[in-house]
C-alpha positions in Angstrom: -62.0 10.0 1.2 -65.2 11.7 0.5 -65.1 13.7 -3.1 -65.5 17.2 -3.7 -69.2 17.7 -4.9 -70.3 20.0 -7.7 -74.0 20.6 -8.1 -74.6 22.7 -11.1 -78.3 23.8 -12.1 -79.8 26.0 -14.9 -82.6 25.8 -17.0 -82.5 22.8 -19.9 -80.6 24.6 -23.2 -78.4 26.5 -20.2 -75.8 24.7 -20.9 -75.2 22.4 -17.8 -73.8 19.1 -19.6 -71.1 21.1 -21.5 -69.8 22.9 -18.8 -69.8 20.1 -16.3 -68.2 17.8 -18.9 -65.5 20.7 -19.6 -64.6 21.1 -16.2 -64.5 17.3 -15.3 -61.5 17.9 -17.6 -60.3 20.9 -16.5 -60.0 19.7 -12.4 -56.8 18.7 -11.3 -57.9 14.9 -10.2 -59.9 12.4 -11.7 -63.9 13.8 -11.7 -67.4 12.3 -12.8 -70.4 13.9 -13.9 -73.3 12.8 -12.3 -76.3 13.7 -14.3 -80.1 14.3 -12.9 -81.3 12.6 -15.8 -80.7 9.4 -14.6 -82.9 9.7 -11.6 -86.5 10.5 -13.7 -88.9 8.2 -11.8 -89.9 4.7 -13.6 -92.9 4.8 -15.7 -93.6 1.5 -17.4 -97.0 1.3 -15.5 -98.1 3.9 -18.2 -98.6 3.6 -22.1 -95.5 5.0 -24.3 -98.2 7.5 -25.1 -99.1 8.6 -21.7 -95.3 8.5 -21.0 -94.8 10.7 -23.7 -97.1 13.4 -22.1 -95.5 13.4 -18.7 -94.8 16.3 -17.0 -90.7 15.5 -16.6 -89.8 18.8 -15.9 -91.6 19.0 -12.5 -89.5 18.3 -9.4 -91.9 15.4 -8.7 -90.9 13.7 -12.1 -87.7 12.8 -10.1 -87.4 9.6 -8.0 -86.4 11.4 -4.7 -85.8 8.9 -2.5 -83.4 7.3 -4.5 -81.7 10.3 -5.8 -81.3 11.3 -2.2 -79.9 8.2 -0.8 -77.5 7.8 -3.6 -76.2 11.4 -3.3 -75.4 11.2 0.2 -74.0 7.5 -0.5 -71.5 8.7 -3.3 -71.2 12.3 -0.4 -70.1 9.8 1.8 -67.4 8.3 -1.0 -69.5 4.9 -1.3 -70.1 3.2 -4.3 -73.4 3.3 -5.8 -75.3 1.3 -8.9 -76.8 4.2 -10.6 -80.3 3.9 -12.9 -80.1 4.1 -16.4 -82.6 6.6 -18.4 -83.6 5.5 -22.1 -84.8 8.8 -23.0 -86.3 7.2 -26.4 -89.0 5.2 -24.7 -89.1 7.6 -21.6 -88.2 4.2 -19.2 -85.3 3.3 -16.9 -83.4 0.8 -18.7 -83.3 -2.9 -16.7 -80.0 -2.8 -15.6 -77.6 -0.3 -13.8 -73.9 1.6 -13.6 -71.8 1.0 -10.8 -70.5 4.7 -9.8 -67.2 4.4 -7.4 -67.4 8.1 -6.6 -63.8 10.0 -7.4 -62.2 13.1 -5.5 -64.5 15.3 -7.7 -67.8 14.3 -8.8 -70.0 17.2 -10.9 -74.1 16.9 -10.3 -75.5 18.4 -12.9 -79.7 18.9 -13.3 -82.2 21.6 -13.9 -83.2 21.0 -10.3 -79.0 20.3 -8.9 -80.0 23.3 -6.7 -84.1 22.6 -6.0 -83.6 19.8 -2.9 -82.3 21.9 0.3 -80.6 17.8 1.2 -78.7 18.1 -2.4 -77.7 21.8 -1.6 -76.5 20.9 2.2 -74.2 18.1 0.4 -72.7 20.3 -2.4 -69.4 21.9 -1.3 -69.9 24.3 -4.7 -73.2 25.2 -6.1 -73.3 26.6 -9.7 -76.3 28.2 -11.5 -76.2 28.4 -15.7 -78.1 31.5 -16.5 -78.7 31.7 -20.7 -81.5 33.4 -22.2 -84.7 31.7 -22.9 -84.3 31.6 -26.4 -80.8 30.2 -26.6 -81.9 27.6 -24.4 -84.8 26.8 -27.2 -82.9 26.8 -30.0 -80.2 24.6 -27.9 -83.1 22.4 -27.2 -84.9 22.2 -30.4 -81.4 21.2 -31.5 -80.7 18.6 -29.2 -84.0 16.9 -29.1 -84.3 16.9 -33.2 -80.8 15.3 -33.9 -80.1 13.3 -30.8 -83.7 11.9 -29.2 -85.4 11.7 -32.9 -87.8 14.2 -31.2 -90.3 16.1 -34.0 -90.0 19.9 -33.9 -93.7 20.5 -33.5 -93.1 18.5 -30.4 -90.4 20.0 -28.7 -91.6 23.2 -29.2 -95.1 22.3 -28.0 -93.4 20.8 -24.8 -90.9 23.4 -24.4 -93.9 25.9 -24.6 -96.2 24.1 -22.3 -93.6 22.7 -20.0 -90.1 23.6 -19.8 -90.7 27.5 -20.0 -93.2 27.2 -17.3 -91.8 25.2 -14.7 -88.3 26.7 -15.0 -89.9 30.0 -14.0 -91.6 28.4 -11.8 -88.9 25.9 -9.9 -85.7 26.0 -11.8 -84.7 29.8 -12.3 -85.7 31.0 -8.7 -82.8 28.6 -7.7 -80.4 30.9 -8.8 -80.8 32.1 -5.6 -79.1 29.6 -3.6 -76.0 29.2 -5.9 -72.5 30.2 -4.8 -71.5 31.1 -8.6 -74.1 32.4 -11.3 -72.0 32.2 -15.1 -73.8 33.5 -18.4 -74.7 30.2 -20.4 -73.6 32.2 -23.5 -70.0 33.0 -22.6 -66.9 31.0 -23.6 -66.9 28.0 -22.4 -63.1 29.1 -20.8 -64.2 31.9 -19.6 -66.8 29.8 -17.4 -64.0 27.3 -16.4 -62.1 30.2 -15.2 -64.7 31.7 -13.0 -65.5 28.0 -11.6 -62.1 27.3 -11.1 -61.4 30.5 -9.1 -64.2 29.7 -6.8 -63.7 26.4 -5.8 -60.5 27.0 -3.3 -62.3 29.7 -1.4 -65.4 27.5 -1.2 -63.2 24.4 0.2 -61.1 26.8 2.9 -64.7 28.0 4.0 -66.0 24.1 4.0 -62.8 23.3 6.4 -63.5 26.1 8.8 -66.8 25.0 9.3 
């Protein structure tokens, strides 16, 4: 049977992983989180230096095609070998994941909600809306202790890149979600509100 698909966008520092990987918990059946991530395009033609420098929070940073056809593989409850990102040397790693899609499977990425083909496929679309400067400090956080990541760096990206293009293609996308939560609220809190939402948004997907 086909699963129950969650896209959830937001800017990065919103708060996207946490929630999705708290409500993967929260549903009552078994649920993955499919992350965005996975999907940045491969890059090994360039130098780690000239990989370093890539624009990866563009919408073309993505590998479309393959994003696309997997999400309307694992839509369609197929199985799918899902790419591996090695955010340390900004590369898909050689091998893959098998993902046997189960009744619930969360999507979540800066640009869940930018493809009109991911938003026709989500049954519930979720936007993270936090303050730009929690989502720095989140970041500067993140990218310090987990991706060994200087913090002259990130905050030279984050300023030249991530700020920018989320005004420019991740925040308008707000517009198309079902459910906007504060990125700054208890995590329950957000549960709750997602929670409540998804029953009406099924009984309107079977009356379609």
């Amino acid at each position: 049977m086909p699963p129950y698909l969650i896209a959830i966008a937001g800017p990065s520092g919103a708060g996207k992983s946490y929630l999705a990987h708290h409500l993967a918990a929260a549903l009552p059946a078994e649920a993955a989180v499919l992350s965005l991530d996975s999907y940045y395009r491969e890059l090994t033609s360039l130098s780690y230096d000239e990989r370093c420098l890539f624009n990866f929070d563009h919408p073309s940073s993505l590998d479309q095609p393959l994003l696309l056809q997997q999400l309307r593989d694992v839509a369609a409850g197929k199985t799918i070998e899902r790419p591996i990102y090695q955010f340390e040397t900004h590369s898909r790693a050689p091998h893959t994941e098998r993902f046997a899609p189960p009744p619930f499977v969360i999507l979540e990425g800066i640009f869940a909600l930018y493809f009109p083909e991911i938003r026709d496929l989500a049954q519930l679309k979720v936007f993270v809306e936090t303050p730009d400067g929690l989502c720095f400090d989140r970041r500067l956080r993140r990218d310090t202790t987990e991706r060994e990541r200087t913090a002259e760096s990130v905050t030279r990206q984050y300023d030249e890149t991530v700020r920018p293009m989320a005004a420019e293609y991740v925040w308008p996308t707000a517009a198309f979600a079902d459910l906007v939560i504060p990125g700054n609220q208890p995590i329950a809190e957000s549960l709750r509100q997602v929670l409540a939402a998804m029953p009406q948004m099924a009984t309107a997907a079977g009356k379609d």
